[in-house]
C-alpha beads as a LAMMPS data file, in Angstrom:
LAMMPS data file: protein, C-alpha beads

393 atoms
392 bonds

1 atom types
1 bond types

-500.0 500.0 xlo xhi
-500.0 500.0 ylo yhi
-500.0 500.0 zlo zhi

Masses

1 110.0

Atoms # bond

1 1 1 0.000 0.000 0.000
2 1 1 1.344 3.287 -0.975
3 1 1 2.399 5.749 2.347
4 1 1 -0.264 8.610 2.269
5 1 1 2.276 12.014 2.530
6 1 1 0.894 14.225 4.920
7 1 1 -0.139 17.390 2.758
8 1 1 1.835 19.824 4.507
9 1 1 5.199 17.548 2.925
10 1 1 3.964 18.249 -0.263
11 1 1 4.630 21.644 -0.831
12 1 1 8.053 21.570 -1.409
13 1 1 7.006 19.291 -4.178
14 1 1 5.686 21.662 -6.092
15 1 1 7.578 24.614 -7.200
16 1 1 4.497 27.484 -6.136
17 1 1 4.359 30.753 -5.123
18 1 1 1.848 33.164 -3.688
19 1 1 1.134 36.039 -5.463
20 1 1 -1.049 38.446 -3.011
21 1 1 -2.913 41.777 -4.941
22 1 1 -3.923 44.529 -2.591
23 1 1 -5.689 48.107 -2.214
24 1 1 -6.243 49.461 0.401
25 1 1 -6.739 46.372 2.522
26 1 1 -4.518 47.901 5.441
27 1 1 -7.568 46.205 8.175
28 1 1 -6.236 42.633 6.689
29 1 1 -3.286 42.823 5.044
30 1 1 -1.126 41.483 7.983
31 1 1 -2.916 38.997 9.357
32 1 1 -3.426 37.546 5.388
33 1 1 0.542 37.449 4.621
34 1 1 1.278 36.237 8.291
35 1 1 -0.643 33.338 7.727
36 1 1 0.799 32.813 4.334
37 1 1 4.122 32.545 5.515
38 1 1 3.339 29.510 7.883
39 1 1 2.804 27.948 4.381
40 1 1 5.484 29.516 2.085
41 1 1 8.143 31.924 1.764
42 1 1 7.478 32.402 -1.912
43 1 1 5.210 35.262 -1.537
44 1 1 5.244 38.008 -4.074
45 1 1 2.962 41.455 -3.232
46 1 1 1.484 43.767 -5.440
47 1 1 0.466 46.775 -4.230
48 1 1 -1.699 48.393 -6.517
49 1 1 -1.693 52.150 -5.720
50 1 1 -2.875 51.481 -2.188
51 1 1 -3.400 55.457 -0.650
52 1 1 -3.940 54.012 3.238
53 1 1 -1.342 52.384 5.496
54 1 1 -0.268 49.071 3.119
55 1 1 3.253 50.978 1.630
56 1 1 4.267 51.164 5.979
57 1 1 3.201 47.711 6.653
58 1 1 4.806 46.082 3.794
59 1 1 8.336 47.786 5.340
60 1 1 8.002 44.881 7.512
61 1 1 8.029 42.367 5.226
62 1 1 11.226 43.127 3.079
63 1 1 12.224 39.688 3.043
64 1 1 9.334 39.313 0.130
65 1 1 9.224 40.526 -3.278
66 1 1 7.210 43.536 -3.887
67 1 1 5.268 45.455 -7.050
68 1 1 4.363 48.759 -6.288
69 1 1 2.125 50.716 -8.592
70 1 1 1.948 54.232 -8.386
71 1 1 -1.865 54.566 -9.066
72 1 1 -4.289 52.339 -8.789
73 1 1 -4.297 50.235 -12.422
74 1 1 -7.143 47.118 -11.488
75 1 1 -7.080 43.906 -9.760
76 1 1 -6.296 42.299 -13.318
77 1 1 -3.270 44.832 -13.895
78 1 1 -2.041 43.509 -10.339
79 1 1 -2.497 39.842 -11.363
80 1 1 -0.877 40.246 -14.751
81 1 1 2.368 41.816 -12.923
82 1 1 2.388 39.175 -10.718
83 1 1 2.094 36.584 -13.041
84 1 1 4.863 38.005 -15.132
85 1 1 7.269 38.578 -11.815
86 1 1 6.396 34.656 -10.533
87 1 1 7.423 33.723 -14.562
88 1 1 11.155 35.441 -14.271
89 1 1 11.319 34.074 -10.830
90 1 1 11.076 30.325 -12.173
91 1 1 7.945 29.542 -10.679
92 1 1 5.548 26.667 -12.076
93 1 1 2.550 27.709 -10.326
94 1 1 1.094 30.590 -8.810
95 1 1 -1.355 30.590 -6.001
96 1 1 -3.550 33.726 -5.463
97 1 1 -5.222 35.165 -2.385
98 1 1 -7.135 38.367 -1.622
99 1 1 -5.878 41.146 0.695
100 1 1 -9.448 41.491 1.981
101 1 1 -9.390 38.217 4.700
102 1 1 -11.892 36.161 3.146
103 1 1 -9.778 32.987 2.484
104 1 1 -7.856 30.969 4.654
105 1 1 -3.719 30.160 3.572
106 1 1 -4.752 26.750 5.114
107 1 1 -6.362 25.663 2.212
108 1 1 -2.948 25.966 0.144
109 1 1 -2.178 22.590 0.592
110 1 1 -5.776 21.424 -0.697
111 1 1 -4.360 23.159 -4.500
112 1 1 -1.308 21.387 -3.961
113 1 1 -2.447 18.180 -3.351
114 1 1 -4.863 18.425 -6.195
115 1 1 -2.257 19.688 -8.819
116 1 1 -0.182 16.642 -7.692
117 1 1 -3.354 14.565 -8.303
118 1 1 -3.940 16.517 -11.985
119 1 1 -0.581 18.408 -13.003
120 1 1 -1.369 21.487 -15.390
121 1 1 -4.886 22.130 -14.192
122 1 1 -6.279 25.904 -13.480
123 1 1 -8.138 25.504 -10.312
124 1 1 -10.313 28.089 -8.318
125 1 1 -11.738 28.046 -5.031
126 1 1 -14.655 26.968 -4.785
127 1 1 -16.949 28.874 -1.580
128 1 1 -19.962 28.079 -0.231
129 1 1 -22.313 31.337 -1.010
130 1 1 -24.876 30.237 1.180
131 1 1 -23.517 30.485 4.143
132 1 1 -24.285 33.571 6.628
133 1 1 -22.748 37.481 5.971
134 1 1 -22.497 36.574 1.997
135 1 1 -23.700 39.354 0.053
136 1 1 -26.973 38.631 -1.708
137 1 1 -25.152 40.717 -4.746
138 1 1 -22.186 38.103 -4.730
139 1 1 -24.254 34.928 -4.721
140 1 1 -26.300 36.660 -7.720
141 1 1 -23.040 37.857 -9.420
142 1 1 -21.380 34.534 -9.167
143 1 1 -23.779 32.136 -10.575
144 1 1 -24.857 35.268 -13.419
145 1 1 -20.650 34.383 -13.866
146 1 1 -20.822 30.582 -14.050
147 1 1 -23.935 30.756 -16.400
148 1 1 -21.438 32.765 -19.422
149 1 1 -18.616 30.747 -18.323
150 1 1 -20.870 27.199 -19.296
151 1 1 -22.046 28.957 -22.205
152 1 1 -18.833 29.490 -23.619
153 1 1 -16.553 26.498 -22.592
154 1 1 -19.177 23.764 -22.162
155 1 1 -17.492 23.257 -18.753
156 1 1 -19.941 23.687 -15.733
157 1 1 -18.536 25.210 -12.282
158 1 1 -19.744 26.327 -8.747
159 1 1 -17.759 28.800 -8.446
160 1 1 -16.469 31.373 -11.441
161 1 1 -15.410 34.517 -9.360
162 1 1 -13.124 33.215 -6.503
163 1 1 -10.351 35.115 -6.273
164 1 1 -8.201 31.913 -4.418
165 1 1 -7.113 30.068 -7.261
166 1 1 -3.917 27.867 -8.726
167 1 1 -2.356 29.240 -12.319
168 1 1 -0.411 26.849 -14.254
169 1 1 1.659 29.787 -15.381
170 1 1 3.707 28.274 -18.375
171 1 1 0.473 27.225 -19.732
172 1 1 -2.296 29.897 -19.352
173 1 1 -2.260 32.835 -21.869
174 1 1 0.238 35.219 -22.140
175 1 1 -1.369 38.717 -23.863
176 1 1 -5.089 39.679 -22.217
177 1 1 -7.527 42.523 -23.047
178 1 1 -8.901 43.490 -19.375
179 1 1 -7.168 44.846 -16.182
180 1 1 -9.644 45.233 -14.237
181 1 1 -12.173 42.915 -12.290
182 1 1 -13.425 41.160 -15.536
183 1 1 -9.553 39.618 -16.010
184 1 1 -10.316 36.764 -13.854
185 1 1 -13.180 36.032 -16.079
186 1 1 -11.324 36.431 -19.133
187 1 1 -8.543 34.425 -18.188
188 1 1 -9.908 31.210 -16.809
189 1 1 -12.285 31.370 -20.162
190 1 1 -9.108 31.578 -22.249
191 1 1 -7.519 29.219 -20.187
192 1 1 -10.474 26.174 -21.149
193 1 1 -10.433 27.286 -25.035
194 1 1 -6.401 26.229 -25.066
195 1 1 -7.492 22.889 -24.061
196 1 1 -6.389 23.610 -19.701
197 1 1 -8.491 21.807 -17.503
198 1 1 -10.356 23.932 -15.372
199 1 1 -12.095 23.099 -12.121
200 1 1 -13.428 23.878 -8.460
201 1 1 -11.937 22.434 -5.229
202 1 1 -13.705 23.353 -2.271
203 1 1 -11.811 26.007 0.366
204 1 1 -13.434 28.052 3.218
205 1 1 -14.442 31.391 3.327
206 1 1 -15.444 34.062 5.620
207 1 1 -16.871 37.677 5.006
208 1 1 -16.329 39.746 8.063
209 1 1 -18.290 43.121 7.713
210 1 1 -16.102 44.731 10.161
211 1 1 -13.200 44.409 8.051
212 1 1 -13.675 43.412 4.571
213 1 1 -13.316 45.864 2.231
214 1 1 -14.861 45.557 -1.177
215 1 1 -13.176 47.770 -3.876
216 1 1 -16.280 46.050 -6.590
217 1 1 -17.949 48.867 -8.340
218 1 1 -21.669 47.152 -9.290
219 1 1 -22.012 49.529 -12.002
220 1 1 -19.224 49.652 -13.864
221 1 1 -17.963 46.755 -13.089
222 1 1 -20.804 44.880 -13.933
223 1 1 -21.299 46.954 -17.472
224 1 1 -17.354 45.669 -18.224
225 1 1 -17.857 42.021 -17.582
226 1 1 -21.105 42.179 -19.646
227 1 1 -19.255 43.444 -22.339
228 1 1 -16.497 41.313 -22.216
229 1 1 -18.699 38.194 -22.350
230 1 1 -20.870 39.892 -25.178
231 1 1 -17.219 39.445 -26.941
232 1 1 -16.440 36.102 -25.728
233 1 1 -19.924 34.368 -26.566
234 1 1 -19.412 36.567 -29.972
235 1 1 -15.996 34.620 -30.194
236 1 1 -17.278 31.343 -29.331
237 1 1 -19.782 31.063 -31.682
238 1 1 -17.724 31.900 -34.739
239 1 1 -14.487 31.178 -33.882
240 1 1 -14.485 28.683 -30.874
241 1 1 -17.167 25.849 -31.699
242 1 1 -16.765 25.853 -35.535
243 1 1 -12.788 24.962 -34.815
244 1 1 -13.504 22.072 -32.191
245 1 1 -16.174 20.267 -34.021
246 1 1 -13.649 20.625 -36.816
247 1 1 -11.102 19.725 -35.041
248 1 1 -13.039 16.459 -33.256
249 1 1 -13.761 15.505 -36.630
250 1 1 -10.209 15.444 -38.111
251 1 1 -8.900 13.973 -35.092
252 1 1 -11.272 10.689 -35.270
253 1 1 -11.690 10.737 -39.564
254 1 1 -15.042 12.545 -41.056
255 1 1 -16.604 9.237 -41.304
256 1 1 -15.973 7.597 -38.467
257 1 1 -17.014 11.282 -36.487
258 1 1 -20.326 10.982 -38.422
259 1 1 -21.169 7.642 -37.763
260 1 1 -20.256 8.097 -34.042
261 1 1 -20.890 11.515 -33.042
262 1 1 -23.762 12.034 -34.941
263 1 1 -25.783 9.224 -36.096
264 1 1 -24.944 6.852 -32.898
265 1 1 -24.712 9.452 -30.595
266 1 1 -26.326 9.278 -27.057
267 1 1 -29.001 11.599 -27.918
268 1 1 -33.302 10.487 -28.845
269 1 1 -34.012 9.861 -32.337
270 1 1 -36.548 13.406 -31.352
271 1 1 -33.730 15.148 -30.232
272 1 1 -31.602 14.360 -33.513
273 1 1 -34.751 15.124 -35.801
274 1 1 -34.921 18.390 -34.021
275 1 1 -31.575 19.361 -34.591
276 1 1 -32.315 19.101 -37.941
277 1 1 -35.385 20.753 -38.348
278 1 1 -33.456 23.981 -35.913
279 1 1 -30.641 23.942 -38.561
280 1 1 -32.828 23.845 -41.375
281 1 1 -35.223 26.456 -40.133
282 1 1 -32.215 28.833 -39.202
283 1 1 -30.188 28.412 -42.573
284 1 1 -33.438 29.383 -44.516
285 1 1 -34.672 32.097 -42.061
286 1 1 -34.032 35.839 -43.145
287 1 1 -31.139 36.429 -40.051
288 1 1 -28.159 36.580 -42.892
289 1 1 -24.949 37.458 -40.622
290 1 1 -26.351 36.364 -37.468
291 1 1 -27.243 32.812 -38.324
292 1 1 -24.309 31.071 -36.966
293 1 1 -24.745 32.573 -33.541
294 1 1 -28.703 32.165 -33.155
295 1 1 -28.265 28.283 -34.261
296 1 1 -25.033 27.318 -31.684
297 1 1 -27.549 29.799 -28.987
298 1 1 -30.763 27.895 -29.353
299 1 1 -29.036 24.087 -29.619
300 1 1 -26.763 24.790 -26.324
301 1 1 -30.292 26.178 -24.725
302 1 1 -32.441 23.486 -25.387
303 1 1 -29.365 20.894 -25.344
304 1 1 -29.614 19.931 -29.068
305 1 1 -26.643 18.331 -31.182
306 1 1 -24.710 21.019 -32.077
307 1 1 -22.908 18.679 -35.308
308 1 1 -26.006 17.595 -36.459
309 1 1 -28.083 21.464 -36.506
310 1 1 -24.991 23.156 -37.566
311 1 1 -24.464 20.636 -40.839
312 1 1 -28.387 21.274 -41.237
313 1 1 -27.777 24.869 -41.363
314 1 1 -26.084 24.499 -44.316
315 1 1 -29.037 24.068 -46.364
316 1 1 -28.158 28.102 -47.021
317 1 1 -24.792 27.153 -48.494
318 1 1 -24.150 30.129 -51.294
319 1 1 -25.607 27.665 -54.473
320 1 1 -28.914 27.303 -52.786
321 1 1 -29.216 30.772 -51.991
322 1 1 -30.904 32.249 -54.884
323 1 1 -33.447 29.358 -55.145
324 1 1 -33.963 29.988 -51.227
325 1 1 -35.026 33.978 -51.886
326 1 1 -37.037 32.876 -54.574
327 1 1 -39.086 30.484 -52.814
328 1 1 -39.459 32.905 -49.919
329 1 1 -40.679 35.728 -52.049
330 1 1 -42.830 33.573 -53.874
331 1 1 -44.513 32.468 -50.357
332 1 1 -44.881 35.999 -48.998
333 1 1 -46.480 36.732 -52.401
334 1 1 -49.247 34.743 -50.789
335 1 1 -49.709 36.466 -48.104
336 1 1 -48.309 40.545 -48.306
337 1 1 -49.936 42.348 -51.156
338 1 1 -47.237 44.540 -52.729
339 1 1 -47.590 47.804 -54.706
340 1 1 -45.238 46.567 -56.763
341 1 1 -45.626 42.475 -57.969
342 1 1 -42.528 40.864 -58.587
343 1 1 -41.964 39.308 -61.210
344 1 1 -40.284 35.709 -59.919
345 1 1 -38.000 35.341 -63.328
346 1 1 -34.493 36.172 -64.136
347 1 1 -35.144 40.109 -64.253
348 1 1 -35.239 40.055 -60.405
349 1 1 -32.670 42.348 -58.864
350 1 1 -31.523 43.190 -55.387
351 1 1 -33.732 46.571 -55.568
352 1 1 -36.560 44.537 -56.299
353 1 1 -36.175 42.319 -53.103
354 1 1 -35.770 45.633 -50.955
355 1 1 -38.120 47.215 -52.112
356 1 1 -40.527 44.434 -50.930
357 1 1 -38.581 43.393 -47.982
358 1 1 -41.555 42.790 -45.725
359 1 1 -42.868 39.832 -48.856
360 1 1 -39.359 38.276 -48.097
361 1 1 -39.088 38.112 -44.466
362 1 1 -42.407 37.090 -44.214
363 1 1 -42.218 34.810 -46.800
364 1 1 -38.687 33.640 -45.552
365 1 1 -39.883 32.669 -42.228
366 1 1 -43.011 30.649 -43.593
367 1 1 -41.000 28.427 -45.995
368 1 1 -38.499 28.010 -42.766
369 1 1 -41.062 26.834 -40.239
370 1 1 -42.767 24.893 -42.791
371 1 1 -39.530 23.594 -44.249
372 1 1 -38.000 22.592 -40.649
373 1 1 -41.432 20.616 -39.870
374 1 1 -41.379 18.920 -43.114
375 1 1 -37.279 17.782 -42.839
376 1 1 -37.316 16.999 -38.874
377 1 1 -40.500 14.852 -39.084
378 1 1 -38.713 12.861 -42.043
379 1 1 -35.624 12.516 -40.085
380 1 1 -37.261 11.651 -37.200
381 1 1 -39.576 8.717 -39.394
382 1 1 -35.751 7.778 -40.946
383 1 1 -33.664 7.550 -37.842
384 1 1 -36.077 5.876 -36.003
385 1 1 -36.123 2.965 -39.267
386 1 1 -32.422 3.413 -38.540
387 1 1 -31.988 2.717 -35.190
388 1 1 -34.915 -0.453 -35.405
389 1 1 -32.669 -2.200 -37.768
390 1 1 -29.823 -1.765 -35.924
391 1 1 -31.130 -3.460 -32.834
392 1 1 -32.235 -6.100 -35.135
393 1 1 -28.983 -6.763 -35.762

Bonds

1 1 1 2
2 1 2 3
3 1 3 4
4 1 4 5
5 1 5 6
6 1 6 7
7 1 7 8
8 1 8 9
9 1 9 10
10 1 10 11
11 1 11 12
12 1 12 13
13 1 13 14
14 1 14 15
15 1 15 16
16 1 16 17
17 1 17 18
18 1 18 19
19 1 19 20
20 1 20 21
21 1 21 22
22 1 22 23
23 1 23 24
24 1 24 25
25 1 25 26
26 1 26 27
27 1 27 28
28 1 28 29
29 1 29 30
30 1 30 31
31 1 31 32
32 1 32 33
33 1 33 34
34 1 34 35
35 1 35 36
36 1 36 37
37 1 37 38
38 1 38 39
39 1 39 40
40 1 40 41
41 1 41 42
42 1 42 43
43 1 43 44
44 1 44 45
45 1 45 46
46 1 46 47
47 1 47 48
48 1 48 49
49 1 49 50
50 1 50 51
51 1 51 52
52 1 52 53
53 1 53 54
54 1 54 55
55 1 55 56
56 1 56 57
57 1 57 58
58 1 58 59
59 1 59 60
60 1 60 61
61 1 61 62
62 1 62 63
63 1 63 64
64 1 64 65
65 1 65 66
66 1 66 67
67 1 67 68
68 1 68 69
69 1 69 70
70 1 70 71
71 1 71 72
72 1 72 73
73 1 73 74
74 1 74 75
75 1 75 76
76 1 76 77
77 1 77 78
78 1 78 79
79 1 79 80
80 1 80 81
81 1 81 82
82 1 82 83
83 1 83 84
84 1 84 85
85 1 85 86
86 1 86 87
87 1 87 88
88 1 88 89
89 1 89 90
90 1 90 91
91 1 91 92
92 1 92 93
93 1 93 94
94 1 94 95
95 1 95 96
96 1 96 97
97 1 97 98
98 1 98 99
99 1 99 100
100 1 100 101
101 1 101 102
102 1 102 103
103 1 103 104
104 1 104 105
105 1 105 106
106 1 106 107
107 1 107 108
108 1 108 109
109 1 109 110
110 1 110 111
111 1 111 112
112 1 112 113
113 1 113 114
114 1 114 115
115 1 115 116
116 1 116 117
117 1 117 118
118 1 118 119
119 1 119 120
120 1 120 121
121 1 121 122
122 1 122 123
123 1 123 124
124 1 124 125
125 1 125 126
126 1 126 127
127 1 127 128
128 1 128 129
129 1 129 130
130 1 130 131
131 1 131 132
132 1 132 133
133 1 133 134
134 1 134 135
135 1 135 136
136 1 136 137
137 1 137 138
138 1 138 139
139 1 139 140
140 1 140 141
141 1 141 142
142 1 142 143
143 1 143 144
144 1 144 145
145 1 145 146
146 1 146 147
147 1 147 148
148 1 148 149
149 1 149 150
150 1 150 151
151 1 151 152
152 1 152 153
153 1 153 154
154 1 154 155
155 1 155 156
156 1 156 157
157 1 157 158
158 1 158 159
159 1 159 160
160 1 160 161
161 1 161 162
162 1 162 163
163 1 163 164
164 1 164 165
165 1 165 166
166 1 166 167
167 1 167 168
168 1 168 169
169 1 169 170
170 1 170 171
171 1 171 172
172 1 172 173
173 1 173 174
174 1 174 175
175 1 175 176
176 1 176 177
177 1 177 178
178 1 178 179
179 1 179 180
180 1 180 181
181 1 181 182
182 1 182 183
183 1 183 184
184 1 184 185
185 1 185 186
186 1 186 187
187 1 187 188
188 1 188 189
189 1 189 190
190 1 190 191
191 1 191 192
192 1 192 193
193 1 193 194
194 1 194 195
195 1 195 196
196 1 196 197
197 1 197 198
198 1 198 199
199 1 199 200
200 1 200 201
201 1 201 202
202 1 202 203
203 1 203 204
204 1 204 205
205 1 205 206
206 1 206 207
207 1 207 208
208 1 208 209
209 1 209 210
210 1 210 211
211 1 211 212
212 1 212 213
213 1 213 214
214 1 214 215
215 1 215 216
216 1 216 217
217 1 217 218
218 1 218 219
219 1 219 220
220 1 220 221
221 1 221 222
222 1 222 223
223 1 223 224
224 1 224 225
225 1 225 226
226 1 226 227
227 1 227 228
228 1 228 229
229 1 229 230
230 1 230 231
231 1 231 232
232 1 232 233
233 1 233 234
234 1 234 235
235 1 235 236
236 1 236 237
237 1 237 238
238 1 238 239
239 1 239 240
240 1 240 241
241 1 241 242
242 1 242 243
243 1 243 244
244 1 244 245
245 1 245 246
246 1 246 247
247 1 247 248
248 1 248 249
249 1 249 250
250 1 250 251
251 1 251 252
252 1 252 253
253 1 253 254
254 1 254 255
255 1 255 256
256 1 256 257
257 1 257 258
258 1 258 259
259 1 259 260
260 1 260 261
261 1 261 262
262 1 262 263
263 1 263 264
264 1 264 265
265 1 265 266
266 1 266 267
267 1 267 268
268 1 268 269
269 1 269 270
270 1 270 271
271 1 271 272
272 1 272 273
273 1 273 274
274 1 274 275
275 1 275 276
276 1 276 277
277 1 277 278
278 1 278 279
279 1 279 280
280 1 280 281
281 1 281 282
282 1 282 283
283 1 283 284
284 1 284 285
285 1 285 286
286 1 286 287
287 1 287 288
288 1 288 289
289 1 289 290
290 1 290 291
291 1 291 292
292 1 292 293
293 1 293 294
294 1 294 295
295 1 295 296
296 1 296 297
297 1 297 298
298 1 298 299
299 1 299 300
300 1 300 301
301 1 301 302
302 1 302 303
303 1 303 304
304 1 304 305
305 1 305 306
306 1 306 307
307 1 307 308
308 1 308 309
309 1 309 310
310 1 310 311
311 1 311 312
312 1 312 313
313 1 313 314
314 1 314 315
315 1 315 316
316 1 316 317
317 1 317 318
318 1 318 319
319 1 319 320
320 1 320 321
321 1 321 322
322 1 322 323
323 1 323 324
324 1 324 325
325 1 325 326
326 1 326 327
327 1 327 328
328 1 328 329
329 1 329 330
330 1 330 331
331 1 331 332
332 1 332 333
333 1 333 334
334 1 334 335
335 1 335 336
336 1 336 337
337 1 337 338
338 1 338 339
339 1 339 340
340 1 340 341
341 1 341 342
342 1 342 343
343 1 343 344
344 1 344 345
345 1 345 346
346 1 346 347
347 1 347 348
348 1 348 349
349 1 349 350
350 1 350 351
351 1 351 352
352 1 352 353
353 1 353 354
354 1 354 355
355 1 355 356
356 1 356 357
357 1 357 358
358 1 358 359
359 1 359 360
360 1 360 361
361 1 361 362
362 1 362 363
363 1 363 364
364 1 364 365
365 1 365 366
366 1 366 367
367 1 367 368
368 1 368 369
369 1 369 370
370 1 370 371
371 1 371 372
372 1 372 373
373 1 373 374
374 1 374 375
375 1 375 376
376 1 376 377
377 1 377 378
378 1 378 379
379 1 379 380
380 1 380 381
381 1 381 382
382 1 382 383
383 1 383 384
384 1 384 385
385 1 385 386
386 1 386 387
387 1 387 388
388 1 388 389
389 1 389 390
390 1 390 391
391 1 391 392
392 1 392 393
């Protein structure tokens, strides 16, 4: 039987740091770093443009490396710094902790025993939000956070916006867009997309009213991480799913991935059929530009094969176009009167189709709907004669 090592033998193991942001956090600050140093003495500080007592109470801890900014430049500006100091000092991972005294250095060698357990990982903290003095605001926040983080990695987590976390710091990304709050976002979603497993382990937490100060702004805060997952579910649908499913499917052969992933996959004969009929209805609905992103939105939110709707999609691949605008101007004829008939023959220009844009959509969207119905219930009759002579066999 293998000897268990007790876990606080392990860190030596594991060539870590801590890298500690603060502002303002003068209440804490102490007691935080005193308690890291029962752990460590690899502690690197980053005082970003703290304006209270932190500059005097870091002159007693000389024996640790030290960033000072001379104005305040964002929590992610701090992080990045520190990152980039722990990366010239040799270090393989980097551990960080808040200023504010909300986590506990005791649960350092939890990160270390998991990264012995899964090497390269990016793990976060994982708190318990229901427990008493959490702000209602943070709870809300947090799972808002873990919603857009599932959205665009496919990778569900408890906890998105802990601030205790374990970098693998040769591996995570090296240029970022954000320095402020929405960097720890941001980086743990960039993080999953280079192929870095990311996950929770579970660590204490306490909020102490009387001395935890919270530099969050809900405002604009808020406003910058909804804009910087605006551009990361943006990125994921064009960029991000297209090149794993292509990926997936090089990696195993097209055939084989078609067979496997799509025809034998897990999912009902239904749920395949309706995969279909989404992709069909969204390649032939008016939403030119947009798509791509409506049909990778809709399958992820009712749980739909995303292979199977987005191949369906292509139903508006540039050939069928024109014969896709005819038919949907020919059934909106049916049903808007225009000033103006068209005349469905080769004359038709692009002016023409403006100029009875309202025929087209409507038109557009009938031939969809009716078009989706017709191809997912003829699936869903051929799949289902599929599968029964499979199990025959």
């Amino acid at each position: 039987m293998k000897p268990v090592i007790p876990q606080q033998e392990l860190l030596p193991t594991i060539n870590f740091c801590v890298i500690v942001p603060t502002y303002n956090n003068h209440k804490t600050l102490k007691k935080v770093l005193d308690s890291i140093l029962d752990f460590t003495p690899n502690v690197i500080i980053v005082n970003d443009g703290s304006t209270d007592e932190t500059s005097e109470i870091l002159k007693q801890y000389t024996q640790l490396t030290q960033i000072h900014h001379t104005k305040n430049s964002g929590k992610g500006m701090a992080l990045r710094n520190g990152f980039k100091k722990a990366i010239e000092m040799n270090f393989e991972y980097a551990i960080t902790i808040d200023s504010d005294g909300q986590h506990f250095a005791s649960d350092i060698p939890n990160f270390i025993v998991e990264i012995q357990n899964q090497p390269n990982s990016l793990l976060i903290g994982s708190r318990n939000m229901t427990q008493e003095n959490v702000p209602k605001k943070s709870s809300f926040g947090n799972k808002f956070s873990n919603f857009w983080f599932w959205f665009e990695t496919g990778i569900k987590l408890e906890d998105t916006q802990s601030g205790f976390r374990l970098y693998p710091l040769q591996l995570i990304p090296k240029k970022y867009y954000t320095n402020k709050f929405e960097f720890e976002i941001e980086v743990i979603v960039r993080s999953a997309w280079k192929g870095i497993v990311v996950k929770n382990i579970p660590i204490q937490i306490l909020y102490d009213p009387a001395e935890r100060v919270s530099h969050f702004r809900p405002f604009k805060d808020f406003t910058r991480i909804s804009i910087l997952n605006t551009v990361l579910v943006i990125n994921t649908l064009l960029y991000i799913k297209p090149r794993d499913f292509f990926r997936r499917a090089k990696k195993k052969g097209f055939k084989k991935f078609f067979l496997e992933d799509i025809l034998e996959s897990s999912d009902s004969d239904f749920k395949k059929a309706a995969a279909i009929a989404l992709g069909i209805f969204i390649g032939m609905s008016p939403f030119w530009g947009f798509q791509t992103i409506l049909l990778l939105f809709f399958a992820t939110l009712f749980k739909l094969n995303k292979v199977i709707a987005y191949l369906s999609s292509n139903v508006s691949f540039p050939p069928f176009i024109p014969f896709i605008i005819y038919g949907s101007l020919k059934m909106g004829s049916y049903f808007v009167s225009s000033e103006t008939p068209l005349v469905l023959d080769s004359s038709l220009t692009l002016d023409d189709i403006q100029k009875n844009a309202t025929q087209y959509i409507v038109g557009s969207l009938i031939l969809a709907t009716v078009s989706a119905l017709i191809t997912g219930l003829l699936s869903y009759l051929l799949l289902t004669i599929f599968s029964s002579r499979k199990n025959k066999k």
